[in-house]
Jmol script that loads the backbone (N, CA, C; Angstrom):
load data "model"
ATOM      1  N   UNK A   1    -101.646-301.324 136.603  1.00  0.00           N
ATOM      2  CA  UNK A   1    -102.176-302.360 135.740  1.00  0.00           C
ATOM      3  C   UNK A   1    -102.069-303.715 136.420  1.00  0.00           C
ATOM      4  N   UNK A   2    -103.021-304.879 136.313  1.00  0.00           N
ATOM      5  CA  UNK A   2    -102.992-306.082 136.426  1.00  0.00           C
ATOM      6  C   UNK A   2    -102.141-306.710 136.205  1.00  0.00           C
ATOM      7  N   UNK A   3    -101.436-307.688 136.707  1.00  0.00           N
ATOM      8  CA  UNK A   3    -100.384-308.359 136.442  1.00  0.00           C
ATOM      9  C   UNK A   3    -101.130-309.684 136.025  1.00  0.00           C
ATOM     10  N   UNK A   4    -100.981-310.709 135.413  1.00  0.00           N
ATOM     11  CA  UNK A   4    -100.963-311.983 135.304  1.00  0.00           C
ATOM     12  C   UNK A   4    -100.783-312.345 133.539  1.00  0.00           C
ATOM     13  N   UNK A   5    -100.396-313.408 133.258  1.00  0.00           N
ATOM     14  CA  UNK A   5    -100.578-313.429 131.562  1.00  0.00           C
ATOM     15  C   UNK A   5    -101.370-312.966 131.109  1.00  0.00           C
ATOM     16  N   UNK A   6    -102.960-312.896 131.091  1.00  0.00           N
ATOM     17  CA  UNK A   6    -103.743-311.943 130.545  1.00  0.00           C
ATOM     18  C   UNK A   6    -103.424-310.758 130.059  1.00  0.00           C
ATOM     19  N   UNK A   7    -102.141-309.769 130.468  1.00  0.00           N
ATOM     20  CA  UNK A   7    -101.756-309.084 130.357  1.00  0.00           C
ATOM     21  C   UNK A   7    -100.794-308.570 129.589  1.00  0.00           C
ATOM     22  N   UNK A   8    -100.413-308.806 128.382  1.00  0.00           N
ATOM     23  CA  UNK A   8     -98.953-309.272 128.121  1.00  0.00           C
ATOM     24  C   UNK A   8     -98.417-307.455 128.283  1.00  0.00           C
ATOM     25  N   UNK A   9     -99.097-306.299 128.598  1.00  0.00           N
ATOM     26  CA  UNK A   9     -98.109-305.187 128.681  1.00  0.00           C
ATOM     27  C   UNK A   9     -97.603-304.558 129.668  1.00  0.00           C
ATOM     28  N   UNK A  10     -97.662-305.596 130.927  1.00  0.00           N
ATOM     29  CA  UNK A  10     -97.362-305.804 132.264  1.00  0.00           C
ATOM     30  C   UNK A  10     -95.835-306.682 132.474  1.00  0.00           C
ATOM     31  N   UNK A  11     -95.126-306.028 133.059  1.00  0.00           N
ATOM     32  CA  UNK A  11     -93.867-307.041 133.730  1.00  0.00           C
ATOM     33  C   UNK A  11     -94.078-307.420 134.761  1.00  0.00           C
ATOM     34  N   UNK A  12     -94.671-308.305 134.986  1.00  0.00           N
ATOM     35  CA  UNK A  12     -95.133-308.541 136.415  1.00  0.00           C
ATOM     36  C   UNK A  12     -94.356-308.859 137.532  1.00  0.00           C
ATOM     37  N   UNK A  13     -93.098-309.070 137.253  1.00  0.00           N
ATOM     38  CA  UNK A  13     -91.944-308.950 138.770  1.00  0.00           C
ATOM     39  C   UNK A  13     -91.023-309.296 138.464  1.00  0.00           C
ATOM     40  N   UNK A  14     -89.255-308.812 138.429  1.00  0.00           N
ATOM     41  CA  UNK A  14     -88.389-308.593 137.991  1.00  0.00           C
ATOM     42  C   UNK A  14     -87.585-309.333 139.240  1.00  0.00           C
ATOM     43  N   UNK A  15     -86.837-310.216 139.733  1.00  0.00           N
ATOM     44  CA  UNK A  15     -86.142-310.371 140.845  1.00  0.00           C
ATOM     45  C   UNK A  15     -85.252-310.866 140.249  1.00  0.00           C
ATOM     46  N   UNK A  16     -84.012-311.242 141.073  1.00  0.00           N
ATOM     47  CA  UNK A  16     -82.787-311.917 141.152  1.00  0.00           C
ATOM     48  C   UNK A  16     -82.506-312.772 141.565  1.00  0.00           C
ATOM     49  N   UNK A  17     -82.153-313.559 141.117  1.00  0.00           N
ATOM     50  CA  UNK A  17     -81.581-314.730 142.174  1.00  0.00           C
ATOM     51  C   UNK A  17     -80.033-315.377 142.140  1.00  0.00           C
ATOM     52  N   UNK A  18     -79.648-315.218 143.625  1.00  0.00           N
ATOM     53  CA  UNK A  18     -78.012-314.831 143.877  1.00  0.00           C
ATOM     54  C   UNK A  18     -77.614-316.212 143.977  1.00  0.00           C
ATOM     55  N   UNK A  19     -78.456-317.597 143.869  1.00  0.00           N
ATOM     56  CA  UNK A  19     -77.993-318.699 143.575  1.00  0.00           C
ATOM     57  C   UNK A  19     -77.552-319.058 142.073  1.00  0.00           C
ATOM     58  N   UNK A  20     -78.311-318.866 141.544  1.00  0.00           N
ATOM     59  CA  UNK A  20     -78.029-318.892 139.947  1.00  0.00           C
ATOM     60  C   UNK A  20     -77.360-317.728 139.280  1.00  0.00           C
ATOM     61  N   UNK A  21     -76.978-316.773 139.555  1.00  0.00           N
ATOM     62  CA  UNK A  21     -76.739-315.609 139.083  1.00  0.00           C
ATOM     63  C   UNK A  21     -77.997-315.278 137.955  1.00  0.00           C
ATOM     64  N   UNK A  22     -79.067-315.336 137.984  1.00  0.00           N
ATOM     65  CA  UNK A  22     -80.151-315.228 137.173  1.00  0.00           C
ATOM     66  C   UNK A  22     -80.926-313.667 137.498  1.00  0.00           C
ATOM     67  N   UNK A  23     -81.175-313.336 136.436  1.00  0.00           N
ATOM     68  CA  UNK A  23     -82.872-312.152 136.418  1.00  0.00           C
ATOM     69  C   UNK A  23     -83.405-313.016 135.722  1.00  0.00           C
ATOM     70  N   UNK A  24     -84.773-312.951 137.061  1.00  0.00           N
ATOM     71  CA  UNK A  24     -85.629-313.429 137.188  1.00  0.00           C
ATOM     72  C   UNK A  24     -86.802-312.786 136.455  1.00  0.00           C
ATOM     73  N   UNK A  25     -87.780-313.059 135.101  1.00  0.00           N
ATOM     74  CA  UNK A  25     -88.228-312.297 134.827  1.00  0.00           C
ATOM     75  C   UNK A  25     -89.392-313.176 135.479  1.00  0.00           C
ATOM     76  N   UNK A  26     -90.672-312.719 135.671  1.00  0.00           N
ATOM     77  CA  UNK A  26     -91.582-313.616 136.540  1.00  0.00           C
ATOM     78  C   UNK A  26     -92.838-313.270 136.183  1.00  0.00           C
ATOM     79  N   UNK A  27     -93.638-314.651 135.440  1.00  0.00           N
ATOM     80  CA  UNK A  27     -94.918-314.355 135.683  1.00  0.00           C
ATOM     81  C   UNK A  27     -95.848-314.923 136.145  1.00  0.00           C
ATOM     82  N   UNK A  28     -97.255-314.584 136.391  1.00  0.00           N
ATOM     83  CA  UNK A  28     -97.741-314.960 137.005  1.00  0.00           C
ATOM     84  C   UNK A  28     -99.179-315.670 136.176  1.00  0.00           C
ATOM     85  N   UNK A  29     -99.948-316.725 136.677  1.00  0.00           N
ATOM     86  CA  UNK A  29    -101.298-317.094 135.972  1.00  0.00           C
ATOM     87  C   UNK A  29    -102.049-317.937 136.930  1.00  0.00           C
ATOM     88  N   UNK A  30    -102.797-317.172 136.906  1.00  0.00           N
ATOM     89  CA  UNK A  30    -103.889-317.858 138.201  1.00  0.00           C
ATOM     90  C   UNK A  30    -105.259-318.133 138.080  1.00  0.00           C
ATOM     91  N   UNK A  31    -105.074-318.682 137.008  1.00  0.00           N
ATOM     92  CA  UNK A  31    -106.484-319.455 136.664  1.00  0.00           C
ATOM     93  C   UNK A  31    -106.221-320.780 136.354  1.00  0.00           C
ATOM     94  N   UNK A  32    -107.343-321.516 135.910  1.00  0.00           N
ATOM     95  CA  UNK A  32    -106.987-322.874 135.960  1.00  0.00           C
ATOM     96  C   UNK A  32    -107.239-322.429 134.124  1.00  0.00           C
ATOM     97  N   UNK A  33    -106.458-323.929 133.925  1.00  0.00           N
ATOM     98  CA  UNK A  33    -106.092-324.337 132.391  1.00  0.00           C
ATOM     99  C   UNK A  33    -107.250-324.517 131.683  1.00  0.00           C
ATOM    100  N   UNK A  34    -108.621-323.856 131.607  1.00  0.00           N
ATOM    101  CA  UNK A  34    -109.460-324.311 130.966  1.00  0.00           C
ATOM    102  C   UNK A  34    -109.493-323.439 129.502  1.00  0.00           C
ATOM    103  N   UNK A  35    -109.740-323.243 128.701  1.00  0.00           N
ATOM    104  CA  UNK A  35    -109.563-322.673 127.662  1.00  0.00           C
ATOM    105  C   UNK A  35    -108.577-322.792 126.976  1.00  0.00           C
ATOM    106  N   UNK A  36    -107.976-323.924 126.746  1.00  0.00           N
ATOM    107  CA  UNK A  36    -106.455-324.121 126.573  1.00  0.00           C
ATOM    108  C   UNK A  36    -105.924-323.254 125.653  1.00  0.00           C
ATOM    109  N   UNK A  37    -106.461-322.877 125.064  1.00  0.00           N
ATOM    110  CA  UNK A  37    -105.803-322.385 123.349  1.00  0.00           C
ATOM    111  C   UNK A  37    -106.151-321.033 123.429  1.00  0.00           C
ATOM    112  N   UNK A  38    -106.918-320.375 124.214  1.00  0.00           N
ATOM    113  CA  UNK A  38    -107.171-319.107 124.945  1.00  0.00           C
ATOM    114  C   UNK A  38    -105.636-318.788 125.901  1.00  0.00           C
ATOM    115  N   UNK A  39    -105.726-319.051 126.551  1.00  0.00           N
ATOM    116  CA  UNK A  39    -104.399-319.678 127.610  1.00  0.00           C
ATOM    117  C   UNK A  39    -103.087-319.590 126.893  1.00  0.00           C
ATOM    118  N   UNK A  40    -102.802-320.395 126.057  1.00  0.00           N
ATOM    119  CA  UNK A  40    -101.645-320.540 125.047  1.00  0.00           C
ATOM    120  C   UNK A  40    -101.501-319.022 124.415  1.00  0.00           C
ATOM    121  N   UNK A  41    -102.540-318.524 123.960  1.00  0.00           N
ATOM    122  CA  UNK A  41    -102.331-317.284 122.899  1.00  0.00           C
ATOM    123  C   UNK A  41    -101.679-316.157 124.197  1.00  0.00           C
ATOM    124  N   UNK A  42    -102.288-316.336 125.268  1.00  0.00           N
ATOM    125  CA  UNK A  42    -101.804-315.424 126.120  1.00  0.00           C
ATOM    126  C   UNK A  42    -100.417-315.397 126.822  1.00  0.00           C
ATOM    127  N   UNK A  43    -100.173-316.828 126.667  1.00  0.00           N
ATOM    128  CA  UNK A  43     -98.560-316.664 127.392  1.00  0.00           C
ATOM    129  C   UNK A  43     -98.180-316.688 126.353  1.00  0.00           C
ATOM    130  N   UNK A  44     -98.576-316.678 125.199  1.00  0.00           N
ATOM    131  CA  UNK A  44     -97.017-316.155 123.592  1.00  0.00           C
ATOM    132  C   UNK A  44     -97.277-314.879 123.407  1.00  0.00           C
ATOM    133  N   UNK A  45     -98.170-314.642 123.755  1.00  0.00           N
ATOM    134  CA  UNK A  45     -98.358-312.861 123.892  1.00  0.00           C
ATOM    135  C   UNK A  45     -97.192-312.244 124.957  1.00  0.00           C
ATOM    136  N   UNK A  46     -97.279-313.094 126.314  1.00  0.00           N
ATOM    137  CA  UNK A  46     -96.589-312.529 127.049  1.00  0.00           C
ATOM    138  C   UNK A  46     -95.429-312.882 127.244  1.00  0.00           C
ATOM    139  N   UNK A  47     -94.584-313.781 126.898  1.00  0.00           N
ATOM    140  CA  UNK A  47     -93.108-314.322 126.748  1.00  0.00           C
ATOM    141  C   UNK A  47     -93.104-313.420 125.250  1.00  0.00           C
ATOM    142  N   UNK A  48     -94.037-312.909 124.556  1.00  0.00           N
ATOM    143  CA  UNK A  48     -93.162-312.196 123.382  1.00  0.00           C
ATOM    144  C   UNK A  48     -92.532-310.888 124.082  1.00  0.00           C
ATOM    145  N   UNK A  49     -93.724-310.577 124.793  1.00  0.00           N
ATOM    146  CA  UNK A  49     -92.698-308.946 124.850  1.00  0.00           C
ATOM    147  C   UNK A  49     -92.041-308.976 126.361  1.00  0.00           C
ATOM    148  N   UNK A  50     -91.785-310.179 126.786  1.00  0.00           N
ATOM    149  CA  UNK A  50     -91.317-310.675 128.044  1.00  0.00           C
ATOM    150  C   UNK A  50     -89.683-310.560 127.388  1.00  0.00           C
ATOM    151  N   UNK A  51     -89.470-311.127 125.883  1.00  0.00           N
ATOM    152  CA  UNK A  51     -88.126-311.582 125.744  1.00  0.00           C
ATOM    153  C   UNK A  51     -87.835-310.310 124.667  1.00  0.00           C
ATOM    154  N   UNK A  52     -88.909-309.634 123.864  1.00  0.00           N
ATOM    155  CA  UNK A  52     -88.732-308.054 123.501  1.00  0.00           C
ATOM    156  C   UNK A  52     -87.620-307.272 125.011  1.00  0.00           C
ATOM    157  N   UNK A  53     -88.126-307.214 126.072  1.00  0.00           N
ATOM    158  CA  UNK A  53     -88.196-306.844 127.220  1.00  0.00           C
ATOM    159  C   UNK A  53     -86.493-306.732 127.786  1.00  0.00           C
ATOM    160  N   UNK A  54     -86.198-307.851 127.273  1.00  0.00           N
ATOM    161  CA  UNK A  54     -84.677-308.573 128.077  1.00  0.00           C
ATOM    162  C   UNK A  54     -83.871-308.768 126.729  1.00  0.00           C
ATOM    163  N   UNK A  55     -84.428-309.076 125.690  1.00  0.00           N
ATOM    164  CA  UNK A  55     -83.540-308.666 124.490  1.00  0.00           C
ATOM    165  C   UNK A  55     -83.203-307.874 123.803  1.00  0.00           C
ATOM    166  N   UNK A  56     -84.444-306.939 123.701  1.00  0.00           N
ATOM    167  CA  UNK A  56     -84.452-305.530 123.071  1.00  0.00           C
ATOM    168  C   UNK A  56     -83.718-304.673 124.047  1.00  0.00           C
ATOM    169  N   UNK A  57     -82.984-305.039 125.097  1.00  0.00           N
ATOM    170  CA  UNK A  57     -82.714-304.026 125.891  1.00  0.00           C
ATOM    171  C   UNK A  57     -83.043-303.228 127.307  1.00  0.00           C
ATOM    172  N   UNK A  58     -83.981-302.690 126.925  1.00  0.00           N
ATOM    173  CA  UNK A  58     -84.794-302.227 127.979  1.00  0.00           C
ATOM    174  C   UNK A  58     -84.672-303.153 129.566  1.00  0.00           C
ATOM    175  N   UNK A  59     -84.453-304.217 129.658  1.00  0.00           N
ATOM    176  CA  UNK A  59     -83.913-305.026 131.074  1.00  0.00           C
ATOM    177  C   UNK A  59     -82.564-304.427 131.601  1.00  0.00           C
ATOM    178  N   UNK A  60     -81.491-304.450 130.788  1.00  0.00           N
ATOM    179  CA  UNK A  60     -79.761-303.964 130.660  1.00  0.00           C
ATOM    180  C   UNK A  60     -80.439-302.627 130.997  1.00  0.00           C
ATOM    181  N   UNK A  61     -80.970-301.463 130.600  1.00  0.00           N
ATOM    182  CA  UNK A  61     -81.417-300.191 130.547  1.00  0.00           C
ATOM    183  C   UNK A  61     -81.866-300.218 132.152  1.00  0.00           C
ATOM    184  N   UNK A  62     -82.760-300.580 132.514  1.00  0.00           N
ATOM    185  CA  UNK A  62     -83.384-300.942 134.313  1.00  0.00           C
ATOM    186  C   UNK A  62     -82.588-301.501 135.160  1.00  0.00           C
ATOM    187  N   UNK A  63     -81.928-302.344 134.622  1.00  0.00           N
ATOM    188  CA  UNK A  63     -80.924-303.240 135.774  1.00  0.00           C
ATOM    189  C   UNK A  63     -79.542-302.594 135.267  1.00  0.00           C
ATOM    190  N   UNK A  64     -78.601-301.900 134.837  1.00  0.00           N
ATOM    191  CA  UNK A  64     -77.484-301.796 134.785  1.00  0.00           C
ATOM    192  C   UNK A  64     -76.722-302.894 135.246  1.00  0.00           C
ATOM    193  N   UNK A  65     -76.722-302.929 136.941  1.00  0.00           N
ATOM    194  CA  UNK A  65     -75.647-303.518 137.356  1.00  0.00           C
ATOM    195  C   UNK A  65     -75.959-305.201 137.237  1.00  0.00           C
ATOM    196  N   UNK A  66     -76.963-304.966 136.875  1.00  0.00           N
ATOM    197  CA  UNK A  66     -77.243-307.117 136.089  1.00  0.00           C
ATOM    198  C   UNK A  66     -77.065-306.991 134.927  1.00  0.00           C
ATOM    199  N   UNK A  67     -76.536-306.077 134.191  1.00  0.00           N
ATOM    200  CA  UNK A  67     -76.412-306.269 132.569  1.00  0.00           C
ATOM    201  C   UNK A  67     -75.881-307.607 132.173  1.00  0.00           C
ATOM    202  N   UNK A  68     -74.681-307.678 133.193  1.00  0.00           N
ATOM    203  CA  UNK A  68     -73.802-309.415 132.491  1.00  0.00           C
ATOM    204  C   UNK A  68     -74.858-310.750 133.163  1.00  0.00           C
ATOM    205  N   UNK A  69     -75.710-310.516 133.548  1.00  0.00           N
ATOM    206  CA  UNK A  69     -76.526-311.769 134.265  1.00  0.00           C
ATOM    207  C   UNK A  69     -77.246-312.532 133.012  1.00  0.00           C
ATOM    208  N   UNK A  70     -77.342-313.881 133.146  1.00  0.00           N
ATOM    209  CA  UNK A  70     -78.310-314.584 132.481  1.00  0.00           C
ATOM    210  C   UNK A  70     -79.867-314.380 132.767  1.00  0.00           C
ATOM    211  N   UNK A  71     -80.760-314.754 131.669  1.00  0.00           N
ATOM    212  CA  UNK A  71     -82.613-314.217 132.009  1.00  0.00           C
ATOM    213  C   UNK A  71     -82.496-315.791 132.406  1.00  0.00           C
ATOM    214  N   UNK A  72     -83.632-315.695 132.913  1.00  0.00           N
ATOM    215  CA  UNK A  72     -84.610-316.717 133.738  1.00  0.00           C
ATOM    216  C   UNK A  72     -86.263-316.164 133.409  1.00  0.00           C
ATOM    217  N   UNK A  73     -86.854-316.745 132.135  1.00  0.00           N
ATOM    218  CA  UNK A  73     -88.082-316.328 132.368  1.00  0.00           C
ATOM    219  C   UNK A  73     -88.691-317.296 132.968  1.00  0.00           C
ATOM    220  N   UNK A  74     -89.736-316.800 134.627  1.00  0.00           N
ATOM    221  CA  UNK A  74     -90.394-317.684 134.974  1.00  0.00           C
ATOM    222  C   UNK A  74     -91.930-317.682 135.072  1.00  0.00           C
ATOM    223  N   UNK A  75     -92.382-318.373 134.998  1.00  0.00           N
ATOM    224  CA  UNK A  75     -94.126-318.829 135.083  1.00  0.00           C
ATOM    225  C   UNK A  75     -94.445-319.737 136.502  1.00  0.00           C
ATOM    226  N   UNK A  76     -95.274-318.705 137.096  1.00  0.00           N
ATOM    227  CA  UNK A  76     -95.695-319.250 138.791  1.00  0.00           C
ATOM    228  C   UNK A  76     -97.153-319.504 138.280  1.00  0.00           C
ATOM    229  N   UNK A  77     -97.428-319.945 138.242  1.00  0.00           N
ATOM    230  CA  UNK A  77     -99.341-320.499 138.057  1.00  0.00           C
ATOM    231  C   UNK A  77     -99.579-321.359 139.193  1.00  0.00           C
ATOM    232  N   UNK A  78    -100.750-321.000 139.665  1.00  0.00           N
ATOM    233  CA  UNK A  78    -101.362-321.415 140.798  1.00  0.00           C
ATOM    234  C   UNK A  78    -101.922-322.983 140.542  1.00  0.00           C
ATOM    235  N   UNK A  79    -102.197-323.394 139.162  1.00  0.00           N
ATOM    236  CA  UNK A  79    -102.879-324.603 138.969  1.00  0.00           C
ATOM    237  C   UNK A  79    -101.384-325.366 137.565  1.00  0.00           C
ATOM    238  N   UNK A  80    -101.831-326.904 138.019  1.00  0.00           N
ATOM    239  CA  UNK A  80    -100.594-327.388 137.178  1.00  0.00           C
ATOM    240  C   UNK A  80    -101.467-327.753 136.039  1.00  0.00           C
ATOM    241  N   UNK A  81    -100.517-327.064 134.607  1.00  0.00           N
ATOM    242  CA  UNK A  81    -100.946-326.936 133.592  1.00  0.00           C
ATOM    243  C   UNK A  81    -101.320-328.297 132.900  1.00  0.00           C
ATOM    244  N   UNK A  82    -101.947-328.691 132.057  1.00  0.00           N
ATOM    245  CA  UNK A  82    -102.176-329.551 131.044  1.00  0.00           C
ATOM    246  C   UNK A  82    -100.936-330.176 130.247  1.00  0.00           C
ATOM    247  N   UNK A  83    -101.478-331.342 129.508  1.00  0.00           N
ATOM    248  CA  UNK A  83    -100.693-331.572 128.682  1.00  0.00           C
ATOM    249  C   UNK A  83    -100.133-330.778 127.617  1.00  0.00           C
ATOM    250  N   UNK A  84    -101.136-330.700 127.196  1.00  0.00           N
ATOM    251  CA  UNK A  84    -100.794-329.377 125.716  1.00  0.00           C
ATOM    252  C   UNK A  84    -100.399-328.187 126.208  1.00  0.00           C
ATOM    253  N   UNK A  85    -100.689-327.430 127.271  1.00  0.00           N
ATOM    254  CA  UNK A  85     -99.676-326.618 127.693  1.00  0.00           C
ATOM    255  C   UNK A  85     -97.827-327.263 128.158  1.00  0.00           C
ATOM    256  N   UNK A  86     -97.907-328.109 128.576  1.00  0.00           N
ATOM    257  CA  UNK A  86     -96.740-328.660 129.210  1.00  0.00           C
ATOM    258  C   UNK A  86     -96.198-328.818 127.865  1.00  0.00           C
ATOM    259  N   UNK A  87     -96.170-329.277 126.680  1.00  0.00           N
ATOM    260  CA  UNK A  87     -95.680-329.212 125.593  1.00  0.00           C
ATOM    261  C   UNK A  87     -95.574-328.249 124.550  1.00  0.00           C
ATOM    262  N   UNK A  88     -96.353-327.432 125.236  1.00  0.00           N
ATOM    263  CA  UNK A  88     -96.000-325.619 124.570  1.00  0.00           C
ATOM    264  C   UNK A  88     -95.092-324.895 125.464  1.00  0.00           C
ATOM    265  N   UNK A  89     -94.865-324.992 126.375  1.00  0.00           N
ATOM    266  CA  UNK A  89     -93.476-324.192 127.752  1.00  0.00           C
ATOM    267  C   UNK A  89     -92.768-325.421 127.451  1.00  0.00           C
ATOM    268  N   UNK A  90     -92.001-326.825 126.913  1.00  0.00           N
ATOM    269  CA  UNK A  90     -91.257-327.174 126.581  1.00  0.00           C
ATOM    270  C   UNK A  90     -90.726-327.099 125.398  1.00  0.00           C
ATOM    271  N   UNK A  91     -91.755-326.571 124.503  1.00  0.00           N
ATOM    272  CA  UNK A  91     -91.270-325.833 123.294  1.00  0.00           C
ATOM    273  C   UNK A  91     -90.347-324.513 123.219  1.00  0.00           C
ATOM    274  N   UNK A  92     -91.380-323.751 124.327  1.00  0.00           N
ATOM    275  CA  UNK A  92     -90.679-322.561 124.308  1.00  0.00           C
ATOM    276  C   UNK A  92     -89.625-322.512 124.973  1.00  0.00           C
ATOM    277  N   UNK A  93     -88.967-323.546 125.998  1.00  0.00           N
ATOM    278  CA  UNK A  93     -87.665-323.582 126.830  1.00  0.00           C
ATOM    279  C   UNK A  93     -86.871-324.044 125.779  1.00  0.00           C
ATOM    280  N   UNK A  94     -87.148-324.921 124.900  1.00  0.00           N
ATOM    281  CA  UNK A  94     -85.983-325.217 124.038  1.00  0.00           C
ATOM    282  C   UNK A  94     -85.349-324.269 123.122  1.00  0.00           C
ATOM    283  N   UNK A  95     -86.614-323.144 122.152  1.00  0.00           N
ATOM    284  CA  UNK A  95     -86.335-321.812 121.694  1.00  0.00           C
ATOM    285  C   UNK A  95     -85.345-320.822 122.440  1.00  0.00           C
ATOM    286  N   UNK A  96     -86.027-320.757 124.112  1.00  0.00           N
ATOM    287  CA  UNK A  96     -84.963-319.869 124.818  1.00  0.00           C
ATOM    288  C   UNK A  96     -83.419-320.128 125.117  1.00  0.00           C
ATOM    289  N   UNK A  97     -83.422-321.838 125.831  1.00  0.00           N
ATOM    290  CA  UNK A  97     -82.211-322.276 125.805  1.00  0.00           C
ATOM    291  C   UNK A  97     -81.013-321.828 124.536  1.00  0.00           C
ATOM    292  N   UNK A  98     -81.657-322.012 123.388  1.00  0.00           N
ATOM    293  CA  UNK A  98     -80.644-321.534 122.508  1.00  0.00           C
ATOM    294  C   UNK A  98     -80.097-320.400 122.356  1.00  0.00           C
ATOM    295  N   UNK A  99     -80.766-318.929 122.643  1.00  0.00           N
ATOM    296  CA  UNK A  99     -80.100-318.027 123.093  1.00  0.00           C
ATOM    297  C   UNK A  99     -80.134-317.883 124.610  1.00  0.00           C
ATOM    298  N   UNK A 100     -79.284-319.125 124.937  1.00  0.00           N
ATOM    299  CA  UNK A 100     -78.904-318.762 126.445  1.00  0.00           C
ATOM    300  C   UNK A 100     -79.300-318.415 127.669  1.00  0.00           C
ATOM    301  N   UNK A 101     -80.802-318.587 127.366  1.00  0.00           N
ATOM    302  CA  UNK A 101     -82.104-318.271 128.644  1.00  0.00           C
ATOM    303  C   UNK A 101     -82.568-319.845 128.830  1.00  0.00           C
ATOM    304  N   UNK A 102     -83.551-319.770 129.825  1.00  0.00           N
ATOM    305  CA  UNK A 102     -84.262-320.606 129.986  1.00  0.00           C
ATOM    306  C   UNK A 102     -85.670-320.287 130.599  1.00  0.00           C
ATOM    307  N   UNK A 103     -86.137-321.289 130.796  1.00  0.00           N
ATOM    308  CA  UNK A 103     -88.181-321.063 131.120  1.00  0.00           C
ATOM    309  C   UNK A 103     -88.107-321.768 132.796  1.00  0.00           C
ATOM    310  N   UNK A 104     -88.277-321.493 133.730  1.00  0.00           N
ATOM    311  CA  UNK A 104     -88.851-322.098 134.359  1.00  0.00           C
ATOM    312  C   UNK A 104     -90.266-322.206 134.848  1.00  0.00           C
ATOM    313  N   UNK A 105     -90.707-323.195 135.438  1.00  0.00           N
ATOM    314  CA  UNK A 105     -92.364-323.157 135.690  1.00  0.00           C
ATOM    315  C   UNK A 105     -92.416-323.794 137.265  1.00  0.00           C
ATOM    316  N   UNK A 106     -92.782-322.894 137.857  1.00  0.00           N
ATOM    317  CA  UNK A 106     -93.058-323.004 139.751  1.00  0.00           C
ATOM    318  C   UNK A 106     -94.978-323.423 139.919  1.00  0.00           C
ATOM    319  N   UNK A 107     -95.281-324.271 140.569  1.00  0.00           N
ATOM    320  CA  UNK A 107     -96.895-324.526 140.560  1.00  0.00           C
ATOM    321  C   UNK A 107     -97.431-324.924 141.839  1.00  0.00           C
ATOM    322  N   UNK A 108     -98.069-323.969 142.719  1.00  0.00           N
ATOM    323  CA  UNK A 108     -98.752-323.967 143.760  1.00  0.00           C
ATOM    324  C   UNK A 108     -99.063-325.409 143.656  1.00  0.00           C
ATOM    325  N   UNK A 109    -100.184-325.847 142.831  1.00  0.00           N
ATOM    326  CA  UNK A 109    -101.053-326.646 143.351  1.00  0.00           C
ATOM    327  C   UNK A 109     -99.868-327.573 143.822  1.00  0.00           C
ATOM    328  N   UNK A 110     -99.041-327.892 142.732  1.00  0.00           N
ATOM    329  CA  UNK A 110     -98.025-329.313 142.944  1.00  0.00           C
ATOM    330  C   UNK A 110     -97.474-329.432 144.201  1.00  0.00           C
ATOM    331  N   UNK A 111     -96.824-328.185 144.460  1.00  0.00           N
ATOM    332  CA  UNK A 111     -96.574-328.184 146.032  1.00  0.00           C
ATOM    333  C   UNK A 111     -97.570-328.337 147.208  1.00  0.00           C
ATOM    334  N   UNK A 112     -98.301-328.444 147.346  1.00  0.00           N
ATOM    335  CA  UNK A 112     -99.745-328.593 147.933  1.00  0.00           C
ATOM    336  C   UNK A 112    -100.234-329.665 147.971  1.00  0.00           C
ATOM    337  N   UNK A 113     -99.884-330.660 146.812  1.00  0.00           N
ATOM    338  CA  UNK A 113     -99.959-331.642 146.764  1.00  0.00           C
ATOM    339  C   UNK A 113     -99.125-333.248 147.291  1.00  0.00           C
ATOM    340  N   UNK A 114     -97.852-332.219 147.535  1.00  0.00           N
ATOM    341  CA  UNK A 114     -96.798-333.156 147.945  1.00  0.00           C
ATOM    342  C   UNK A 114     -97.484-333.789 149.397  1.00  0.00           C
ATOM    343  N   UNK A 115     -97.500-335.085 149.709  1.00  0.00           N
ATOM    344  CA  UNK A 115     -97.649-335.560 150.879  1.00  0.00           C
ATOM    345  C   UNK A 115     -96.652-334.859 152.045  1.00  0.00           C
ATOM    346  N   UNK A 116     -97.427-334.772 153.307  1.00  0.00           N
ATOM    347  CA  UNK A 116     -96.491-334.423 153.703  1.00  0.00           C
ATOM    348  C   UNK A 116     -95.931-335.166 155.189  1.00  0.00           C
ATOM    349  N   UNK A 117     -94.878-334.960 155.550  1.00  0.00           N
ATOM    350  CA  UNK A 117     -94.239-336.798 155.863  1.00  0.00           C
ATOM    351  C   UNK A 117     -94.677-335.945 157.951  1.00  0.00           C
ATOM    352  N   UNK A 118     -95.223-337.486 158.585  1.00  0.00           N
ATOM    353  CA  UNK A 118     -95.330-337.750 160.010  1.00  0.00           C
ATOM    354  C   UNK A 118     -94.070-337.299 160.362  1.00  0.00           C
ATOM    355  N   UNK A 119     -94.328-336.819 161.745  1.00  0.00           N
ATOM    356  CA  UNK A 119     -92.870-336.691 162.610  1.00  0.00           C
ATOM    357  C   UNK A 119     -92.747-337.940 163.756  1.00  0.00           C
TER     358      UNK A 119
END
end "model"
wireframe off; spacefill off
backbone 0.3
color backbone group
């Protein structure tokens, strides 16, 4: 199956990361932000059964030996989101924070964009 938010019955990549002691739940969206509210329905589609996924169990069940680890759900999108998205993934980081997760958001373009310095 396809991986990207479009998808919400896809886990699209599970990693670790040994700096944070984090599982990494990871997704991916690689389109640009046009349809905003199209867009939106799809990443609450997919952070629902993203956090079904890691709360209901089934993560502890696959990872055993990360059972005691904190989640990290993350969102890699190739294009940097909108306003009204940027205030819907700060919504939803504040929801997660409270049970003890958090959201992060990684964005091609932004990095791409950084100037990048003479030698």
């Amino acid at each position: 199956m396809e991986r990207g938010i479009h998808n919400a019955e896809v886990i699209d990549e599970v990693a670790f990361d040994h700096d944070s002691d984090e599982i990494a739940l990871i997704m991916y969206a690689t389109k640009e932000w046009d349809d905003i509210d199209a867009r939106i329905a799809e990443l609450q589609d997919k952070m629902s059964k993203y956090v079904e996924f890691a709360a209901g169990g089934q993560l502890a069940e696959e990872f055993p030996d990360r059972a005691d680890s904190k989640v990290r759900f993350q969102l890699n999108c190739d294009y940097l989101p909108n306003e009204k998205m940027m205030l819907f993934l700060e919504r939803i980081n504040t929801v997660l924070m409270k049970g003890g997760m958090r959201l992060l958001v990684n964005c091609t373009e932004a990095r791409d964009e950084i100037p990048k310095k003479d030698k």
